[in-house]
TIFI-876541 format. One line per field, with one value per residue (C-alpha): x, y, z; residue in one letter. Coordinates in pm, whole numbers, plus 50000, padded with zeros to 5 digits. Last residue first. Example, Ala and Ser with C-alpha at 12.3 -4.5 7.8 and 13.67 -1.06 7.14 Angstrom:
2
px (51367|51230)
py (49894|49550)
pz (50714|50780)
res (S|A)
END
This chain:
556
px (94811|94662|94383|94417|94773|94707|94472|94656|94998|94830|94884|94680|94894|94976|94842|94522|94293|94542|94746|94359|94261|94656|94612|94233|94313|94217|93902|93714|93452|93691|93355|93331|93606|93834|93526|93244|93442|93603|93280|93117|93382|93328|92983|93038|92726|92768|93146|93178|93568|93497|93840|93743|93954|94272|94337|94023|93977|94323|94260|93943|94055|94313|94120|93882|94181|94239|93854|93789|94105|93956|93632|93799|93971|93576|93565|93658|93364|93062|92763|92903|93185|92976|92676|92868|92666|92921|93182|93000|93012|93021|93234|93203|93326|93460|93328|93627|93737|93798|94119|94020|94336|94462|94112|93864|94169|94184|93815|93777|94026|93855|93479|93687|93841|94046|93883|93817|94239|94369|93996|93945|94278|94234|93896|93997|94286|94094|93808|93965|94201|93869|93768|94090|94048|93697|93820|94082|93839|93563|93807|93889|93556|93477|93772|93668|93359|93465|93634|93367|93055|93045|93213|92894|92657|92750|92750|92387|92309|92098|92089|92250|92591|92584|92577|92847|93081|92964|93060|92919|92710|92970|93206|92916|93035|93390|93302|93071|93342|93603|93393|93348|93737|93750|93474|93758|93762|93378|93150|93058|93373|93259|92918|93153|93160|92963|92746|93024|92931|92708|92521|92753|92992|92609|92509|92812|92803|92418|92451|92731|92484|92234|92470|92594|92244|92080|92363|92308|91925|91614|91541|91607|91615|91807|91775|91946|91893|92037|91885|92134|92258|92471|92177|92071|92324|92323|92319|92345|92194|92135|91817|91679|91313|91100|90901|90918|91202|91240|91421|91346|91462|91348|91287|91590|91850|91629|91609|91965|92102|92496|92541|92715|92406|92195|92422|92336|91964|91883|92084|91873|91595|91685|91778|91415|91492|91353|91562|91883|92069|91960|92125|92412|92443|92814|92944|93248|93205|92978|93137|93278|93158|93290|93280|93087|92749|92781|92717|93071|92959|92822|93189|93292|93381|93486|93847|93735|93593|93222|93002|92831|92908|93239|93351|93217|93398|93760|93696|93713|93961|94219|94083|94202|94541|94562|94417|94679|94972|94861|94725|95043|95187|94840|94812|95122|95050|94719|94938|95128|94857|94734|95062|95056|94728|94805|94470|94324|94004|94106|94373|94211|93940|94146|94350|94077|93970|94168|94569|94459|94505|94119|94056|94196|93984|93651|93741|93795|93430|93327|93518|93346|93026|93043|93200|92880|92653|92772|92784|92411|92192|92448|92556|92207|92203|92427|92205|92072|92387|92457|92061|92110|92490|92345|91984|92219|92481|92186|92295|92105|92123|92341|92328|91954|91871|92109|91885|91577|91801|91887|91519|91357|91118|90959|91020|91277|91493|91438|91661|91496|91651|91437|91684|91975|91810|91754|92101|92221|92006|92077|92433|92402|92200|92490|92740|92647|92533|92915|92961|92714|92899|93176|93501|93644|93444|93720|93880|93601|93583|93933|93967|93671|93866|94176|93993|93803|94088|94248|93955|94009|94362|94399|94720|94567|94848|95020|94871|94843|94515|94363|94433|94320|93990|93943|93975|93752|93442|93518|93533|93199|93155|93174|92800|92682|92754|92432|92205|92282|92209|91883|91801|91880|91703|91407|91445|91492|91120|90979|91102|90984|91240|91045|91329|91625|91399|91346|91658|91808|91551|91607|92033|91973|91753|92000|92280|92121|92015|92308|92552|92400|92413|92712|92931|92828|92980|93285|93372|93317|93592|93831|93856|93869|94155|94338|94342|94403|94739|94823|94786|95032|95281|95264|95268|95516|95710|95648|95734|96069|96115|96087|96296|96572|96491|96511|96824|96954|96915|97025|97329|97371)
py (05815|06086|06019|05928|05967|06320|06441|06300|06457|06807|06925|07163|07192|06826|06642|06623|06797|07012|07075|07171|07440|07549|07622|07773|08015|07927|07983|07970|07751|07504|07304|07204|07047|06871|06788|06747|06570|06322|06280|06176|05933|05759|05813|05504|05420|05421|05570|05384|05345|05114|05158|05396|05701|05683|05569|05597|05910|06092|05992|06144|06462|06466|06358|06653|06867|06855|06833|07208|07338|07265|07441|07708|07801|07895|08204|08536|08611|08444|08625|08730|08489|08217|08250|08075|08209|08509|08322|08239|08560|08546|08492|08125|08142|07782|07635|07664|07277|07121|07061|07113|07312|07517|07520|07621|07861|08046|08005|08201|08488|08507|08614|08813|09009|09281|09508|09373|09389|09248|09153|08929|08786|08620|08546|08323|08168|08094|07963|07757|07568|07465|07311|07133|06994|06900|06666|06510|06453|06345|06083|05967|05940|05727|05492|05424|05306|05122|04898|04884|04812|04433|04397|04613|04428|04115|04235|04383|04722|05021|04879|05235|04960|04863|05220|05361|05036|05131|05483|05738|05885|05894|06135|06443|06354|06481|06753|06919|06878|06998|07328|07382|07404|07611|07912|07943|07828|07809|08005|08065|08318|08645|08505|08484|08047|07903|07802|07569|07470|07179|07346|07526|07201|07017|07250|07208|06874|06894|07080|06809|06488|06690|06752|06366|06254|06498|06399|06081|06073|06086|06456|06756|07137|07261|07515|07410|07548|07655|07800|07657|08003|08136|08344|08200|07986|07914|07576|07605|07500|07620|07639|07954|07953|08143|07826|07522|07283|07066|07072|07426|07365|07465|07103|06983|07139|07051|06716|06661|06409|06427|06059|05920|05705|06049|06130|05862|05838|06190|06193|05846|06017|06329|06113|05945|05633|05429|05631|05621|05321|05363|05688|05561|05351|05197|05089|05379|05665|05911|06195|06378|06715|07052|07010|07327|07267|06859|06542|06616|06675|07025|07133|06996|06673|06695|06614|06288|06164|06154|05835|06021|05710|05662|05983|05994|05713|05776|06123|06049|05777|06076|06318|06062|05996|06409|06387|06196|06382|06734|06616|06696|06959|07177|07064|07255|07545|07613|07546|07819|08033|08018|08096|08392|08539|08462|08389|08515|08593|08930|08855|08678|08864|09221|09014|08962|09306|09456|09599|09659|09996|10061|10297|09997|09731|09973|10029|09710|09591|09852|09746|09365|09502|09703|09366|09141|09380|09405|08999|08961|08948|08848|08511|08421|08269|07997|07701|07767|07704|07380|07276|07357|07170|06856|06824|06845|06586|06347|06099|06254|06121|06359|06707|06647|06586|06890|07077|06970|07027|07393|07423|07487|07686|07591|07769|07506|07521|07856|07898|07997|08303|08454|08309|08467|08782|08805|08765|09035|09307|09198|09284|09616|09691|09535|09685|10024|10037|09961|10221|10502|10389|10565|10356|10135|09845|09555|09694|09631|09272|09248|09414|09206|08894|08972|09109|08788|08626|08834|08854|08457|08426|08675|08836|09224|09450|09476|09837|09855|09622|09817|10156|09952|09906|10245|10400|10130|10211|10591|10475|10301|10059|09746|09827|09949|09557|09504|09797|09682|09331|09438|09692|09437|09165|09340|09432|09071|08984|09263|09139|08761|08486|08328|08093|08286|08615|08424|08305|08710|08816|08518|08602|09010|08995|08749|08950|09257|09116|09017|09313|09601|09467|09245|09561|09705|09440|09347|09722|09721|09350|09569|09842|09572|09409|09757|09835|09487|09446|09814|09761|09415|09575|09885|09529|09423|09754|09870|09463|09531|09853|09746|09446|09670|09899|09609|09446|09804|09850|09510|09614|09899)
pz (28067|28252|28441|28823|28851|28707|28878|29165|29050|29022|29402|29619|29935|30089|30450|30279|30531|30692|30346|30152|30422|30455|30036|30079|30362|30681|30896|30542|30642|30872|30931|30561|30519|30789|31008|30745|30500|30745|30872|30544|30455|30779|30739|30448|30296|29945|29909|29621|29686|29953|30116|30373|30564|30451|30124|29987|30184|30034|29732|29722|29835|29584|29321|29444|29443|29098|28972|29161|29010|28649|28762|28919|28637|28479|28742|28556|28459|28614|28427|28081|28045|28211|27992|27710|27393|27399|27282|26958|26845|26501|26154|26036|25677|25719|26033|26259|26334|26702|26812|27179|27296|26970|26768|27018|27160|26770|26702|27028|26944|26601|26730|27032|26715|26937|27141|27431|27519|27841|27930|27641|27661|28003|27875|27639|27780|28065|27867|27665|27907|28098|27752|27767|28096|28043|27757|27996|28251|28030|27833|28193|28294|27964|28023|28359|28240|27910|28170|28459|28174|28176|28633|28666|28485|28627|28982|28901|28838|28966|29352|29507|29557|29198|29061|29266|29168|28816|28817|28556|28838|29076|28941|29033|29400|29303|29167|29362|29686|29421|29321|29711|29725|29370|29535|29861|30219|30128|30394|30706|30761|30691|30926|31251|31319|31562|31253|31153|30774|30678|30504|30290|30166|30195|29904|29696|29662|29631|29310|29222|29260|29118|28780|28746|28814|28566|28290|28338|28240|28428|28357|28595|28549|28848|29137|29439|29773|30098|30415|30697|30848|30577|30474|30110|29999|29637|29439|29046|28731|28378|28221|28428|28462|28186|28119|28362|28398|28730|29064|29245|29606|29971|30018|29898|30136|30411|30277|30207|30480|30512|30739|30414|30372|30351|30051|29861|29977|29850|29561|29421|29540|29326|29050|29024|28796|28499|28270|28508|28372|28020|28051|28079|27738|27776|27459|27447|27219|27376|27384|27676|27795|27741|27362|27323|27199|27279|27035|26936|26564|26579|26620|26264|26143|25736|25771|25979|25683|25670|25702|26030|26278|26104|26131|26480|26603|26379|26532|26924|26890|26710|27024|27265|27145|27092|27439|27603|27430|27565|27870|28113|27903|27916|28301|28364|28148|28344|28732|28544|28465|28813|28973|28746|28810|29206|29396|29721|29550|29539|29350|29075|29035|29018|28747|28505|28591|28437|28520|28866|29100|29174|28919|28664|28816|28761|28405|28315|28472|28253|27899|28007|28022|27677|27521|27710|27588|27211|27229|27363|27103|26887|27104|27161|26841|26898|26959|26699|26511|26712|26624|26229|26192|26399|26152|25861|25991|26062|26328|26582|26973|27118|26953|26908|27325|27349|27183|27368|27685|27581|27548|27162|27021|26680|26363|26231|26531|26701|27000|27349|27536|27796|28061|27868|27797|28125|28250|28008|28162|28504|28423|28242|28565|28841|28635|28597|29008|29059|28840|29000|29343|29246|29308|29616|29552|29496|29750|30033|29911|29946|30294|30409|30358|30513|30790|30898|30839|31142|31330|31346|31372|31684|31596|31475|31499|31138|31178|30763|30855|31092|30925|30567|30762|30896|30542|30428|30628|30526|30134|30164|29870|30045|30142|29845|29708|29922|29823|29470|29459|29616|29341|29083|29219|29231|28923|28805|28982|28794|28459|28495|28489|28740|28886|28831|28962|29287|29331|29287|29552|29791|29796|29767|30074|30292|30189|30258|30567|30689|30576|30797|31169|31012|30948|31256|31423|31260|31309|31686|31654|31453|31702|31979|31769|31737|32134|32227|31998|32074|32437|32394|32256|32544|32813|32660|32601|32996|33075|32939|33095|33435|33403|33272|33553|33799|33654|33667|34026|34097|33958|34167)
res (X|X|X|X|X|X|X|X|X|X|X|X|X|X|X|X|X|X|X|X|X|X|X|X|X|X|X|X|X|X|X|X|X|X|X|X|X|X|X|X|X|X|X|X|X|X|X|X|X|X|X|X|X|X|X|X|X|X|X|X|X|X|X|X|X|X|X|X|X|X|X|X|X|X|X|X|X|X|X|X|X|X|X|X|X|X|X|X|X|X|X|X|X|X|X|X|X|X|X|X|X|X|X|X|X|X|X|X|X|X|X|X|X|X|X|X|X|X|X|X|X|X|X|X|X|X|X|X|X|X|X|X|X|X|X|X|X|X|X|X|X|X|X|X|X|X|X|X|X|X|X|X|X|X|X|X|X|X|X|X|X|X|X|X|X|X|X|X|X|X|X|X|X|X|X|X|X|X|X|X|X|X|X|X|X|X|X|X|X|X|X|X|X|X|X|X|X|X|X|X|X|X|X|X|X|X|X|X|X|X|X|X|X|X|X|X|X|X|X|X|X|X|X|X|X|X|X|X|X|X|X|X|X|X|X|X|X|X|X|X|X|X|X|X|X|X|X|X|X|X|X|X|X|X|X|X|X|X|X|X|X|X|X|X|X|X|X|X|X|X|X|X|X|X|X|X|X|X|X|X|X|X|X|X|X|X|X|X|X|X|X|X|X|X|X|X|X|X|X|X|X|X|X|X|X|X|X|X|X|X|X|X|X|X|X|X|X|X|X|X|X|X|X|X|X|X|X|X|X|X|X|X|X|X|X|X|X|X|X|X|X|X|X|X|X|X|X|X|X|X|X|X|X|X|X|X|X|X|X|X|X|X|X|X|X|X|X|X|X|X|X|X|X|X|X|X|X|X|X|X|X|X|X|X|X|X|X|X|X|X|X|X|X|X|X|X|X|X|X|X|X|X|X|X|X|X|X|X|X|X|X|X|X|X|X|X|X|X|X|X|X|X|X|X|X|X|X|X|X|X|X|X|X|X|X|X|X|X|X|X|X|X|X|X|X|X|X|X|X|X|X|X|X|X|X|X|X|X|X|X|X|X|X|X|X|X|X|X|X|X|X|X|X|X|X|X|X|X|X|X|X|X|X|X|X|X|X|X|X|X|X|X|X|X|X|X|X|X|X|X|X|X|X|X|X|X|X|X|X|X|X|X|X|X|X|X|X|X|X|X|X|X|X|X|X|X|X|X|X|X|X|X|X|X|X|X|X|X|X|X|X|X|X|X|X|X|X|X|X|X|X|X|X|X|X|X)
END
């Protein structure tokens, strides 16, 4: 008798295994037909929207932008399928799919499919009122003195002008996109609201968040954090910063005002220590310089270059940024260069990010060829773009001499740690701001800014100033929702390269060392976004994303 029951018990138990384990099959297979269809449809619209939207950033012409707006459509269309969703959220609400890869892979197609669940007539809203605002931003030129100017012609006055005149009328030009496209910006923002809120979000500001696998409070705390931790060091800093300039202008430090800081938004660090960088670099070809760098850490760039659009030219988009066309090894940079530091420091980064996606596991599903999140390719960017303000860096590529080097180290490593710290508390700004801009667009955005300008860069109002001078920032209008990742980017690329100069090389140059480039490759770029960012960062670090080597590294 017992062995009767031993056997039925036996019986039973493998009948519930085995019933588990036909659920666990049944659902993955269902999930694994769905992959599949969805990447038959998704590849090349991703692919077409991806060359169509380069093109347009590099033309700038009208037709090429529509283009890009129709494609850019016919791909988000995609997530927008309510019946494709339905089956997803039944796979997903079925707690049955184990396998770690299809599982991602659904974690991360269930977000982008939320983020779309509304009328497709208002995702189509956004992606016109969008491309709209985008070209007026590569059309923009501002008018100094009746003649047209490029942002880097501008900036070229912010930095080397001693006039306070000539500053206050380039700054201000600088600003005059912000009216022509404020109103659009407010009306895009009150859409992109709407949208969140029919899909279950406060705004959208938190729908970006989330979906991004990111907790709006977590991030806001990390924010407060970092506001303690640089608080003190840059009211030392910004007190060195003013004596310089006041002195340099023969004003009083009372009468500095934004156009003063030698940059349009005090983003970037002064100049205030003896060390001329762009002497360094005038002389020099940065993309060769790039080239050789990263070829040295056994990540060569010439695919990545060839396909790329390096220097100015009218109607082209002044900004720069590296994009991934297919996911399958076409990737490109588009950038505006000039032999100076800021070129090296910004094609350096551009190429950060584009050996993070070419270098990616190609074995991998296409969902997952890609960045474990936007913030960990930020701090690949990041971290490279260091190098062109360091002299160790700059002796080993042959641009200095020992002498020079061990001359300029000093005021060298107290100019990246001014730009950290300054960075930090522009970064500070633009959360805060548009935080508060999507909880309420209809409060005085001109006032809101001149609040944050005031409270984390310490950095004067104009008196009687009264206009939109958020909205000449083409990130709150064309990459909402996204600047945080900037300042998380720099954390964790101290921590990575802490964590390979401790580790993995010594040479803290980097010049050379495939050691450092392997590391990279295998514990970065290859995961692709197998695992989410945190587990991403504690495999390759040995520690979830931490502040204390920011910190360590800056903070004083």
């Amino acid at each position: 008798m017992r062995n009767k029951k031993v056997l039925l018990l036996s019986i039973m138990t493998i009948s519930l295994i085995w019933s588990c384990s036909s659920k666990q099959e049944k659902m993955e297979n269902r999930l694994r037909k769905f992959l599949s269809a969805y990447e038959t449809k998704a590849i090349p619209l991703y692919k077409e929207s991806s060359l169509l939207s380069w093109n347009a950033s590099v033309s700038g012409t009208s037709e090429d932008y529509a283009k890009s707006e129709k494609a850019s459509f016919d791909f988000a269309r995609i997530y927008s399928d309510k019946a494709e969703f339905t089956t997803l959220k039944e796979i997903k609400e079925s707690n049955e799919v184990k396998d770690p890869i299809l599982a991602r892979q659904l974690e991360i197609l269930y977000n982008s499919f939320l983020g779309n669940q509304v009328d497709t007539a208002l995702i189509s809203e956004q992606i016109k009122m969008e491309t709209e605002i985008s070209k007026k931003y590569s059309k923009f030129r501002a008018t100094e003195k009746g003649k047209q100017m490029s942002d880097n012609e501008i900036d070229a006055i912010l930095k080397n002008s001693s006039h306070s005149a000539e500053l206050q009328s380039a700054w201000e030009a600088s600003k005059m996109i912000g009216p022509v496209v404020a109103e659009d910006i407010i009306k895009l923002v009150k859409h992109r609201n709407r949208i969140a809120k029919e899909i279950g979000f406060k705004n959208y500001h938190e729908m970006s968040l989330k979906l991004s696998g990111q907790d709006p409070e977590e991030v806001t705390r990390i924010f407060d954090e970092l506001d303690s931790l640089t608080k003190n060091s840059f009211i030392a800093l910004k007190g060195d910063i003013d004596q310089y300039f006041a002195k340099r202008y023969k004003i009083s430090t009372s009468e500095l005002r934004p156009w003063h800081y030698q940059d349009r938004y005090f983003q970037e660090a002064p100049e205030i220590y003896p060390v001329d960088f762009d002497k360094y670099y005038e002389k020099q070809d940065p993309i060769k310089l790039a080239s050789e760098f990263y070829s040295g850490l056994g990540l060569k760039v010439d695919a990545i270059l060839a396909k790329s659009d390096l220097y100015e030219k009218p109607g082209k988009n002044q900004h720069a940024f590296s994009t991934d066309i297919d996911r399958s090894s076409d990737v490109r940079t588009l950038d505006n260069i000039r032999p100076d530091s800021y070129w090296m420091n910004t094609i350096l980064h551009e190429l950060g990010h584009g050996v993070y996606s070419y270098y990616n596991d190609m074995s991998l599903p296409f969902t997952l060829r890609d960045a474990a999140h936007t913030f960990t390719t930020e701090a690949i960017a990041n971290m490279f773009g260091r190098f062109a303000k360091n002299p160790r860096w700059m002796f080993r590529m042959g641009l200095i001499d020992s002498t020079e080097m061990e001359k300029i180290s000093g005021d060298s490593e107290k100019s990246l740690r001014l730009q950290m710290i300054v960075f930090s508390r522009w970064a500070q700004v633009m959360y805060r701001f548009e935080k508060s801009m999507y909880e309420n667009p209809d409060q005085d955005l001109n006032k809101l800014w001149w609040v944050m300008v005031e409270k984390y860069q310490s950095v004067k109002k104009p008196e009687g100033r009264d206009m939109p001078d958020w909205a000449a920032k083409i990130h709150i209008a064309l990459y909402p929702c996204y600047y945080h990742n900037y300042l998380l980017g720099e954390m964790l690329a101290s921590q990575i390269y802490s964590y390979i100069t401790t580790n993995v090389t010594s040479d803290i140059s980097l010049v050379g060392q495939k050691a450092a480039g392997n590391y990279l490759h295998e514990k970065v770029f290859l995961p692709g976004a197998r695992y989410g960012w945190n587990d991403m960062i504690e495999k390759a670090t040995g520690e979830k994303l931490t502040a204390k080597y920011f910190s360590k590294q800056f903070v004083r």
